[in-house]
N, C-alpha and C positions, 0 to 999 in steps of 0.2 A: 383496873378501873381507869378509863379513859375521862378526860377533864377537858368538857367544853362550855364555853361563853355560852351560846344559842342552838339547840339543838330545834331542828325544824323535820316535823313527821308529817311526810308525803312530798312527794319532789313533782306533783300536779302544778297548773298556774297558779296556785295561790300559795304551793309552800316555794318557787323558783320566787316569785313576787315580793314573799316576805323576805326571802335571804338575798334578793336585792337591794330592799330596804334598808335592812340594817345594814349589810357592806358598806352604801352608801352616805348612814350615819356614821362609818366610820368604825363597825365592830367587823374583825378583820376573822375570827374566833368560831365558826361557823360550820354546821353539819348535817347535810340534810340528809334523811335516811327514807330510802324508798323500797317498797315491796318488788315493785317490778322492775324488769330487765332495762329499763331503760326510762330516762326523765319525762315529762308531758304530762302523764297520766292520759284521760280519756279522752284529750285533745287530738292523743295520735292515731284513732276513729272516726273520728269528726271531719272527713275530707272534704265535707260542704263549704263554700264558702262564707261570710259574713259576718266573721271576728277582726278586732285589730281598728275597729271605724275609731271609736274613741281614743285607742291607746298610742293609735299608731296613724292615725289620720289616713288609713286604707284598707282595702277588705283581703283578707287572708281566708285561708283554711285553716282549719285545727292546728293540723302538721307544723303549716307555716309558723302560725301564730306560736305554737310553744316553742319551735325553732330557736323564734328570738330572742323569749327568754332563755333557752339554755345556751345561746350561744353568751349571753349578758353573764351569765350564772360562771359561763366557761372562760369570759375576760380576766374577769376579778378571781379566778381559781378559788372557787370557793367549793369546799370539799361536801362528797357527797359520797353514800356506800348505795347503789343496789343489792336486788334483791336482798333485803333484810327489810323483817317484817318485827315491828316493836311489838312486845307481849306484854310489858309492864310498866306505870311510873309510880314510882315512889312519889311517898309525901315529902321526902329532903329532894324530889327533882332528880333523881338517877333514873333514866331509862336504861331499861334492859330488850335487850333485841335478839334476834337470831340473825345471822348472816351466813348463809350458806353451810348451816349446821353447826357453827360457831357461837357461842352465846356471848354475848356484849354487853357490857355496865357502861356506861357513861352518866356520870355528874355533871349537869348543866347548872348554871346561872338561871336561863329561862326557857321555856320552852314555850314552841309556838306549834300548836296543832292544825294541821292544812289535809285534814284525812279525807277530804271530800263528800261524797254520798252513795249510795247503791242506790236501783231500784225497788219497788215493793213487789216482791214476787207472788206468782197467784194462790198460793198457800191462805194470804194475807186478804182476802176481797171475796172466798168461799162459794164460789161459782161452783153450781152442782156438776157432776159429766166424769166420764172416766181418765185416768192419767194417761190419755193417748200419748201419740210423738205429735209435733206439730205446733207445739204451744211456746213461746218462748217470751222473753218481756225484750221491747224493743232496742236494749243498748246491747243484749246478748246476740241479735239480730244485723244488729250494726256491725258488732267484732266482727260475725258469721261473713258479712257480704263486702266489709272495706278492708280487712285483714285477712281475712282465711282464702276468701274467695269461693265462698261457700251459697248457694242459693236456698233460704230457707224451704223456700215453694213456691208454687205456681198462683193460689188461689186467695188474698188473705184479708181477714178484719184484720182490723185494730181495735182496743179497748183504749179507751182513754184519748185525751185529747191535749196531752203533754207535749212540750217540742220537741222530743224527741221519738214521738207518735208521729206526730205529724210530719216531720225530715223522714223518716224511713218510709211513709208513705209514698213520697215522694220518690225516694232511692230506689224502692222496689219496684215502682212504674219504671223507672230508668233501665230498669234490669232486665225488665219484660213479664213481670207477674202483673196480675190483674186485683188492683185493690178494692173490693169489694165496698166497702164502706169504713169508716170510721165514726165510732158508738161511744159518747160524752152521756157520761151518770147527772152532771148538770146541767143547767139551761144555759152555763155558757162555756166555756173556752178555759183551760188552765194552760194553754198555750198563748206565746206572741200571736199577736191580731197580722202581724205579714205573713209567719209560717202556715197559716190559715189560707192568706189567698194565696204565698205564692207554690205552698205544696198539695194543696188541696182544690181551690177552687179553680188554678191554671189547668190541671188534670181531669177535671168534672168528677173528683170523687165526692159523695156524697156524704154529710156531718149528719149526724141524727141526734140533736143535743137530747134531756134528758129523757135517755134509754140508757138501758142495762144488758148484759148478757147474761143470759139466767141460767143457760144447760149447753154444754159441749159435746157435742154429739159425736161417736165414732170409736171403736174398739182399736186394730193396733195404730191408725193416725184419726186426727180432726177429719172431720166427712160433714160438719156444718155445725152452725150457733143457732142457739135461739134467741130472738133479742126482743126486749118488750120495754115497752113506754111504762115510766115512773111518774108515781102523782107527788103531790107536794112535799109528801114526807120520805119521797126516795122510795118507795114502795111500789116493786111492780106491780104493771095491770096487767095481765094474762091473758086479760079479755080480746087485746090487741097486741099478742105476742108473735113474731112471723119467724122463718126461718132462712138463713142464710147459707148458702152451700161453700164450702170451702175447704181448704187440704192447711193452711197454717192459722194460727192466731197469736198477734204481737200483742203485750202488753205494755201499756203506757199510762200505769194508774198511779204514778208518784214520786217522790224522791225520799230517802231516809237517811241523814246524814250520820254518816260514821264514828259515833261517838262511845263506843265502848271503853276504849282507853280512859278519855273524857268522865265518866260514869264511876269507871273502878278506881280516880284517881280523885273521888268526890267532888269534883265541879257541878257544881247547880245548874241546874239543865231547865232549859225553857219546856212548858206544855205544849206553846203553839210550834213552833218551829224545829222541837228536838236536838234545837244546838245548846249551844252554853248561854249561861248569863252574864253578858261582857258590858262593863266599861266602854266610856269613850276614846280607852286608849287598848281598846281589844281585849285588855283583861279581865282573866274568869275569877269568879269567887278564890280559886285558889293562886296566894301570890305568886307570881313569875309564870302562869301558866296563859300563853295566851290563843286567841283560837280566830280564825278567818276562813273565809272563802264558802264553798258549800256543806263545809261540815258546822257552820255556826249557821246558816240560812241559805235556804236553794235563792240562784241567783239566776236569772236569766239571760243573762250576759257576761261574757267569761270577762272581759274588759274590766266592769263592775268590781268583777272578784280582784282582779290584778290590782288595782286603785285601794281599796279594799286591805287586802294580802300588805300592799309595801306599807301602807300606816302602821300595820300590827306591827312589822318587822323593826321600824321607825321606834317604836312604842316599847316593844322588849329591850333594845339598845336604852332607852330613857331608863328603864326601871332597872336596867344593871348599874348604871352610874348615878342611880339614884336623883337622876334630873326631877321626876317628878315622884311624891309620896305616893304609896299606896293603901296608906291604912288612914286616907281623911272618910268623913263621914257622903255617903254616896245617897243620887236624889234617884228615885223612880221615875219614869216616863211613862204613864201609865196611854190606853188607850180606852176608845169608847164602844169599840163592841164591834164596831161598823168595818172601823179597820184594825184589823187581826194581829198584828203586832208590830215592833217597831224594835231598829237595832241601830245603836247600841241601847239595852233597856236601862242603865243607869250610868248617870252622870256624876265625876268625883267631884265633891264642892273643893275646889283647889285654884291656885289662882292661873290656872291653862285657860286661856281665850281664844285659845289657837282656833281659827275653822274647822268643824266638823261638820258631818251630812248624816242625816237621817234614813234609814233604808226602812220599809215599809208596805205589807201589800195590805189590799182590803178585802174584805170576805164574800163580795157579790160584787155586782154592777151597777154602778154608779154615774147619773145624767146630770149636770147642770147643778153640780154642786163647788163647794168648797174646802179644801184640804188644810186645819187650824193649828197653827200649835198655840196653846193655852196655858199662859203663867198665872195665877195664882187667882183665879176668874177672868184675865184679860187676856184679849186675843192679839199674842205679839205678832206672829205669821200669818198671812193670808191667802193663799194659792187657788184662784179661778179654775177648776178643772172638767173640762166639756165630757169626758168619761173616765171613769176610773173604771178597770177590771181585776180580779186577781189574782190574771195570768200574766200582768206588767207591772213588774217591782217600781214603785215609788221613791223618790227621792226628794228631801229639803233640806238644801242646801244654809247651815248657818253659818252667820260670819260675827266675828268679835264681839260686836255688844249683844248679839244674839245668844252665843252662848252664856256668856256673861248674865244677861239677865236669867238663861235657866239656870245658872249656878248658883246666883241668891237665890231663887224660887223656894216657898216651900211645898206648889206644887205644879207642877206639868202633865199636860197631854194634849195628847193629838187625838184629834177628831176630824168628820166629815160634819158638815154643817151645810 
């Protein structure tokens, strides 16, 4: 049985982020445990430009951009094991791991989950058509073409209208395949409003917002889609269904954050978002466990996540030295419908004033409204917002007496008004 302060699972930008964090607060005591051969996680895929704007006041590539942290990770010699893939946590906080065939106990203090997310593969979205070759979900497509060096195909859809749909859209033009179209189940966009124009409409590939792909055609590969317009209930019309000829199809219908550990270690898991239910000090239902990055909500900005990532790491440092309590009585943040949810979803009534920020997306699109947060019928925040979509995470920034008043509250939420 090995005996650590802070044990931190997944060595991605948000678990390099949190064991920056705390180093920083001054916990020296640290272990990050990663699956793969090497730190980054999917960062080291990501050879696109336009990370790093916020964190780093410049634009990186993936590569780059985790570079940094691991070189930060690598200053402060803060210990890490590759490949070892955690199988178990106890309710006393002992993970159990494999590492190269070796089975591992380790006793933590706290533990900080940074497992990130998968895609929703096509299993999950029941698209009729036979299990040709050809069909792959677009970050399997990304490894294939920025790592392997592998050309998926020549001819291809997209399903979905995710960032990471829409960059590979792009990537594949670059490669000399011909992108057929990209096919959105909604009327609008679960992507960034830039990766829109600058991988799709600099290209002339065509969006076809709410359409579906209903039948995949082709015995041993894809030979074409069929794709039809949906009425308001998501329900295709057949009436006006066309066909597309093509040799690949990428999917880009989601993100599912990696919360099995989280789950079999009874942490309270959100409906909307499939992460945990944290605290505004990142902690989940279960004490000493805490969670960040895109395994607690998909983020659209790895930046976000790293911000994000070092509060938790911040955060699990306070609850080993017992700075702040963890068993005060905690408030809801509820929402109104409009916007889909909100993280952190509860606030410890404790006497921390510290600035906190609100993360947040909304469920449709939204013109000429206002973004509210609401104490106890009065509207303390007020944010003018010319569009809201809910392919752009949200943020409201509070400061001191801001939280402060939600923590006498005895009720809060955010709304669109």
């Amino acid at each position: 049985m090995k005996n650590v302060n802070i044990v931190i699972i997944g060595g991605g930008p948000a678990g390099l982020a949190a064991a920056v964090g705390a180093y920083d607060k001054n916990e020296k005591d640290i272990l990050i445990l990663e699956r793969e051969d090497k730190l980054g996680g999917i960062l080291n895929q990501c050879i696109h430009n336009g990370f790093g704007l916020h964190t780093f006041n410049e634009e990186l590539t993936g590569p780059e951009y985790a570079n940094r942290f691991i070189e930060e990770v690598e200053k402060r010699k803060i210990n890490y094991y590759l490949n070892t893939t955690v199988i178990n946590i106890s309710d006393d906080l002992v993970v159990k791991a494999l590492k190269e065939g070796e089975l591992l106990e380790i006793k933590a203090k706290a533990i900080i989950l940074a497992c990130g997310c998968r895609e929703r593969p096509r299993g999950a979205i029941n698209i009729a058509g036979a299990r040709c070759a050809g069909i792959y979900s677009a970050g399997t497509a990304q490894k294939l073409v920025n790592i392997d060096g592998y050309m998926p195909g020549k001819e291809v859809v997209i399903l979905g209208s995710g960032d990471i749909g829409l960059i590979m859209a792009r990537r594949m033009t670059f490669e000399g395949a011909k992108v057929k179209a990209v096919i959105e189940l909604m009327p609008y966009s679960s992507g960034l409003n830039r990766n829109i124009v600058q991988c799709l409409n600099d290209f002339n590939i065509p969006l076809y917002f709410s359409h579906t792909i209903v039948e995949i055609k082709g015995e041993d590969r894809v030979s074409s889609v069929v794709v039809a317009k949906v009425d308001e209930k998501l329900n295709p019309i057949m009436d006006e269904a066309f066909e597309i000829k093509c040799d690949t199809l990428l999917l880009s219908v989601g993100l599912i954050p990696e919360n099995e550990l989280a789950r079999e270690a009874n942490v309270a898991m959100s409906r909307v978002t499939r992460g945990a239910l944290v605290d505004d000090s990142y902690m989940t239902s279960v004490p000493g466990i805490f969670e960040c990055g895109n395994v607690l909500h998909v983020h659209d900005l790895v930046d976000f996540v790293s911000i994000e990532a070092k509060k938790a790491g911040e955060a699990a440092v306070n609850y080993i030295n017992k700075a702040k309590s963890d068993d005060k009585e905690k408030i809801e943040i509820k929402t109104d419908g409009k916007v889909r949810y909100v993280v952190p979803e509860l606030l410890t009534k404790n006497e921390d004033y510290n600035p906190i920020s609100l993360k947040l997306r909304v469920g449709n699109v939204y013109k000429g409204v206002k973004l509210e947060v609401v104490v106890d019928g009065n509207v303390l925040i007020s944010r003018p917002k010319r569009v809201l979509t809910p392919g752009e995470m949200q943020s409201i920034d509070l400061k001191e007496n801001d939280v402060k008043a939600l923590k006498m509250a005895n009720e809060v939420l955010v709304r669109i008004a």
